[in-house]
C-alpha angles and dihedrals in degrees: 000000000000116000082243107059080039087067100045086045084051101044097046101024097240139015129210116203141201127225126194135169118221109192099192120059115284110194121197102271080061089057097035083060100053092041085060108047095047078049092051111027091036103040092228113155103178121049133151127202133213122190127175124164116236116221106213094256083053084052097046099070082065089040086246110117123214120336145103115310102205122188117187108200121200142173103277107290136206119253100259109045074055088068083047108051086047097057093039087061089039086058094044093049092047096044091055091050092245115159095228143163127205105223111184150297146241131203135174092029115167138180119216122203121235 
């Protein structure tokens, strides 16, 4: 677990996180829109990315095939603004004619010290 994501689990006791898969290229200004408005619309203040490129033998352990893997990562969040925060990036995505899966999410992860 990145420092990072340790001090978000530390400081709000836990994080959720969502994870996509673009398979066309998504450049920063693609990115820098959907940040904001989950920033913006959503009123979220602390978010972390993750973003690892998946070759098409990694993609293909989720029948995918080769693309962007992107994890969002957030202070733990209630059910609902999940559902949220998953449609606002499905919009975004849409809107900027990315070819796109949602893949899962996570909520209530904590990370406990030896």
């Amino acid at each position: 677990m990145s420092s990072k994501i340790r001090e978000l689990v530390e400081k709000y006791g836990s994080i959720s996180t969502v994870t996509f898969v673009i398979f066309n290229k998504i450049g920063t200004r693609d990115n820098t829109i959907i940040n904001h408005a989950l920033k913006d619309l959503l009123g979220l203040k602390t978010s972390i990315q993750q973003i690892e490129k998946l070759s098409k033998k990694q993609g293909s352990v989720f029948d995918l095939g080769e693309g962007t893997c992107i994890q969002w990562i957030f202070p733990k969040i209630n059910g609902g603004r999940i559902e949220e925060i998953i449609d606002l990036i499905s919009e975004g995505l849409s809107h900027l004619k990315k070819d796109f899966r949602f893949l899962y999410y996570t909520n209530n992860i904590k990370c406990y010290k030896k």
